[in-house]
N, C-alpha and C positions, 0 to 999 in steps of 0.2 A: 579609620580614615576612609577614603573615598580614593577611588581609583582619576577620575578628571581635576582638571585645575580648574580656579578660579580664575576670572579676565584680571582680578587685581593682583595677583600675584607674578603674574608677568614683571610687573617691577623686583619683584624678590629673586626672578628669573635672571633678570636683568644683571643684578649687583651681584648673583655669583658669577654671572659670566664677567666681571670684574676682575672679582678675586681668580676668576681663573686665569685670567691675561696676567696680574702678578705675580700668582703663583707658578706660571708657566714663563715667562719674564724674568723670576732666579733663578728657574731650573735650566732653561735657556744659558742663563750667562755663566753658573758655576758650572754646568759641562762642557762650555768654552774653556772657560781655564783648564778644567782636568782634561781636557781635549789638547791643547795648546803645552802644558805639561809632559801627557802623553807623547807626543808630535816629538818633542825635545830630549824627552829621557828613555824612552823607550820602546818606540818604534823605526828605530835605525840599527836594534839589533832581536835578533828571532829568540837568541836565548831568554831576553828579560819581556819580552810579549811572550812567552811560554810559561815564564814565573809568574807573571801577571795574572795570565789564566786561572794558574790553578789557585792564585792564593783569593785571585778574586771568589773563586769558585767555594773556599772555604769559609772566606771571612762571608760569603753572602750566605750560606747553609745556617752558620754558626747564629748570625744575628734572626736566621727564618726560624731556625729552632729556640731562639733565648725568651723573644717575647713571646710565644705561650707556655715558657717556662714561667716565665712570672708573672703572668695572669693567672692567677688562683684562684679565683671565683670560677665557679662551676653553675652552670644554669639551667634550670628543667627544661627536660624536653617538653615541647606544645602537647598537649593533651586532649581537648579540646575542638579538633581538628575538623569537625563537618561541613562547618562553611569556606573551608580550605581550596582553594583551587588545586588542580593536579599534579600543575607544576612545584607548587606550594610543598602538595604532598611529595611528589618524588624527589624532593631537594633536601629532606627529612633527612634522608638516607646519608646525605652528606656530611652533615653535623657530625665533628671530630669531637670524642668523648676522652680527649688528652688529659691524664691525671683527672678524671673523672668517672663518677659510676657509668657504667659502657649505657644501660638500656635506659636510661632514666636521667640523666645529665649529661652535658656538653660543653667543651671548652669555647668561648667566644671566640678569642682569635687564632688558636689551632683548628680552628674553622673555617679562614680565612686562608692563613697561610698554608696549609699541610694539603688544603684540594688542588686542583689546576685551575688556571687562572680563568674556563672558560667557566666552568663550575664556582668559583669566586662573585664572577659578574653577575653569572643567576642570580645566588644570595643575594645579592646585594639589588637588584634590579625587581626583584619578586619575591623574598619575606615579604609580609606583614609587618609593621611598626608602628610603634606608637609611643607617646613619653610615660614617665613612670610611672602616671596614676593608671594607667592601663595593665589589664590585667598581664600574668606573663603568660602567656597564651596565645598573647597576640605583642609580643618583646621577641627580637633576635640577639639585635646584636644593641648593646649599650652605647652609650658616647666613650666611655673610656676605651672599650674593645678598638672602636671606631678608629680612634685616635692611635693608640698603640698599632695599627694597622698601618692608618697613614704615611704617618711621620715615617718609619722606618723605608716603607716599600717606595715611596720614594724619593728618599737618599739612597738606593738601591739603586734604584732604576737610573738615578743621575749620574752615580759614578759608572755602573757598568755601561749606560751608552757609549758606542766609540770605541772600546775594548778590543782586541783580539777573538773575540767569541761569539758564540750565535745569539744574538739580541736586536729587538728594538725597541719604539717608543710607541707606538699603537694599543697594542694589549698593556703595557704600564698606566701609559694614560689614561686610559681608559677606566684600568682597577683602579688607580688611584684617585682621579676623580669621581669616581663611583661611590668611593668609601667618603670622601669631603663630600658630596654631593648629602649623602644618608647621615651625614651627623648633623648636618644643617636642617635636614627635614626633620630627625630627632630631638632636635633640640628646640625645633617650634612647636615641635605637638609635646615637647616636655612643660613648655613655660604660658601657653594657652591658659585661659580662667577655663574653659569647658572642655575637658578631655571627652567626656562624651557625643559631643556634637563638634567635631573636629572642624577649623578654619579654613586648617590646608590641605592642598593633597598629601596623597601617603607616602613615606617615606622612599620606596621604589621610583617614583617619579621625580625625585628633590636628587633620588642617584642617577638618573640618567641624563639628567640636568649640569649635577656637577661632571660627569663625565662627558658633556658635551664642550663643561667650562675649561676644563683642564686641557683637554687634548686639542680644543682650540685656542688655545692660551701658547702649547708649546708649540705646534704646526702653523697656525697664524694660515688655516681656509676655513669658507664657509659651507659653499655650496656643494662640495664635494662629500665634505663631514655629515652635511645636514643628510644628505642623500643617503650614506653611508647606516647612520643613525636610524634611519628611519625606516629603512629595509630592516634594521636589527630587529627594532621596537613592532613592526609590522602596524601601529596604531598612525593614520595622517593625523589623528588631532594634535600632535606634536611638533607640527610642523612650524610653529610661528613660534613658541617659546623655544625649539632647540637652535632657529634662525637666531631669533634675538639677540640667546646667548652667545652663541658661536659672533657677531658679529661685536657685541660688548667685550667678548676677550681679544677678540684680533684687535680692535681698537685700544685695547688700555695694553694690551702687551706691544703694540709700537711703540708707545712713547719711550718704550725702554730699551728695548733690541730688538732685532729680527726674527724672523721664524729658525726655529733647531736646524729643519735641512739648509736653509739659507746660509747659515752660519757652519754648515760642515760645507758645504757647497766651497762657501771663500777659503775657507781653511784649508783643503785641498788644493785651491788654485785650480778649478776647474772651469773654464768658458760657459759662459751661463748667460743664456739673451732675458733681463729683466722685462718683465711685466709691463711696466711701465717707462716710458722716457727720462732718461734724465734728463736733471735739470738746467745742465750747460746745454744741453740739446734745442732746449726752447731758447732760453738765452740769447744764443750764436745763432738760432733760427735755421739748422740741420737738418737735414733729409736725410734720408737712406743713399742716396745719390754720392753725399760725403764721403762715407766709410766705404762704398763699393769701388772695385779698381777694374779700371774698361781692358786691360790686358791681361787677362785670365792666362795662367800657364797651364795647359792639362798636357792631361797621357794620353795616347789611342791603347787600344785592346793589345797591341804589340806594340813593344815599346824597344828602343838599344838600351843597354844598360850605362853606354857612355849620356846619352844624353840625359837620362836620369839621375845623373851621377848629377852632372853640370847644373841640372837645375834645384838638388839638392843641395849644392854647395852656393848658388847664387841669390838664393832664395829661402827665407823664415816660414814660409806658410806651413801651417800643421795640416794641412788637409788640401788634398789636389783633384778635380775632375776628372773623370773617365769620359772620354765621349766617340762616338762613333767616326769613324773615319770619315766615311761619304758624305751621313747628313750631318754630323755636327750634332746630333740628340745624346744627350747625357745620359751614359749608361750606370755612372755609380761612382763611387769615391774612395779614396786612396790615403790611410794616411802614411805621415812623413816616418813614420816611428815603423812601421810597417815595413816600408819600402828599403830605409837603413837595414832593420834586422835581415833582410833577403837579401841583400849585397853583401853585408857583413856575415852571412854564413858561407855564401858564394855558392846558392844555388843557378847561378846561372854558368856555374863553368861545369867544361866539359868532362875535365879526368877528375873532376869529385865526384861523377854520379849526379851533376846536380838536378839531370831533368826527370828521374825518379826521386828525387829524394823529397821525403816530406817534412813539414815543418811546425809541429803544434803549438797551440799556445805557453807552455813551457818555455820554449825558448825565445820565445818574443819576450815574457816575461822576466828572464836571465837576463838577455844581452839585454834588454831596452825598458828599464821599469816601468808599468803606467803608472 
């Protein structure tokens, strides 16, 4: 293979950033459900978000450890290796020999799964590839590896998003379109008339590709990703097919749902000022003018606590101004959740101690959940 793309494969560029708005578009909406699930069954109590943890913890181990239980194919290590790049070379070293001769063979996808996920991207970003009429020598990882990688890592990643536990959607996305990214480019330089004079770029490029298509499929940005990607890749000539793509999955993953954060965002019920206007806004012909109110109630830097009270009890707003006494300049803001818990502890009276006493986020969290 050849390290540069062709100008015509931009279309190829194109239609995985497709697949990745779809395949980012169910992953999206079945971890709404196990989201929404979650929400209803078991995060209203600490014991079964603690059960969750751990069983997540083991049913995710179990399924990391089963698929290269049964991957039994055992594959020569590259031989060969002079016109190897360095990275190439020192990535050798990674090759997990699981149920294989240790110096001389290596399991495909205990190769995958058993490194760390930074070490995963490598492989996948910088092996060599090619389809089967090529020698093994210049062969990693198969389409069957490929696939048995995929598929599992993630329905991993979908159910564990949202969990009780330390995770995100960045580094999945990433591997996992890395891995669809490399079976697609494997499966063009497999089915070529001339494996020798190869069509397309080489497999590492088809992976960073697809992991431009994935993670912009579940996240639904461009310009962010693109920039993100391209710092990684350190090559600008990528700039226009990982734009493409990233722009072909934001568009095919609307027509179906929203971006992941979007939809933890509503799930939450969190205040979130959209992107764009909506569309009663044009409609009814709105301004900003509408939704703002010319009686703003604020606080000064001293405040009584009667009148605080009064305007807590008169008044919905989650969030209140701070502003300067003399000039009226706004020094910061207040919210309502805040201001409750410090009335409710009764730091402001006298025979509690309260003008020493201090207050951490513990107990804002206790009395007043965010």
């Amino acid at each position: 293979g050849h390290g540069n793309y062709s100008v015509w494969e931009l279309s190829i560029f194109i239609l995985i950033g497709c697949a990745g708005g779809i395949i980012g578009g169910l992953f999206n909406h079945f971890n709404e459900k196990i989201s929404l699930w979650r929400m209803k069954n078991l995060n209203k109590c600490k014991k079964k978000r603690f059960v969750e943890a751990i069983s997540l913890a083991f049913v995710m181990s179990f399924i990391s450890f089963l698929f290269p239980m049964i991957w039994r194919k055992c594959t020569p290590r590259p031989v060969n290796i002079e016109n190897w790049s360095i990275q190439e070379k020192l990535l050798l070293d990674s090759l997990v020999s699981f149920n294989c001769e240790r110096q001389t063979e290596y399991n495909e996808v205990a190769s995958l799964f058993f490194t760390d996920a930074d070490t995963a991207i490598r492989q996948l970003f910088h092996f060599r590839e090619g389809g089967d009429n090529w020698t093994s020598d210049q062969r990693t990882f198969s389409s069957g590896a490929l696939i048995m990688y995929f598929l599992p890592y993630i329905f991993m990643a979908c159910v564990t998003y949202g969990a009780a536990l330390p995770s995100g959607l960045f580094v999945p996305s990433l591997l996992s379109g890395a891995a669809f990214g490399r079976l697609i480019g494997h499966l063009l330089h497999k089915f070529e008339p001339n494996a020798n004079n190869s069509l397309f770029a080489d497999s590492g490029t088809y992976a960073l590709i697809g992991a431009a298509a994935v993670l912009g499929g579940m996240a639904r940005m461009t310009i962010s990703l693109t920039v993100i990607l391209l710092e990684a890749t350190g090559d600008m000539q990528y700039v226009l097919p990982i734009m493409l793509t990233l722009m072909a999955a934001r568009w095919t993953g609307n027509i179906f749902n929203e971006g992941l954060y979007d939809i933890h965002i509503n799930l939450q019920d969190l205040t979130y000022l959209e992107d764009e206007v909506p569309d009663i806004a044009y409609k009814s012909s709105l301004n900003a003018g509408n939704f703002m109110s010319r009686q703003v109630k604020c606080f000064r830097e001293r405040e009584k606590v009667g009148y605080i009270f009064d305007i807590l009890n008169n008044f919905e707003h989650h969030c209140f101004p701070i502003i300067d006494e003399h000039s009226g300049i706004l020094l910061g803001t207040v919210m309502r959740k805040c201001l409750t818990v410090l009335i409710f502890e009764g730091v402001h009276l006298e025979n509690t101690g309260g003008r020493n006493r201090m207050v951490d986020f513990s107990t804002f969290e206790k009395d007043y959940p965010f």
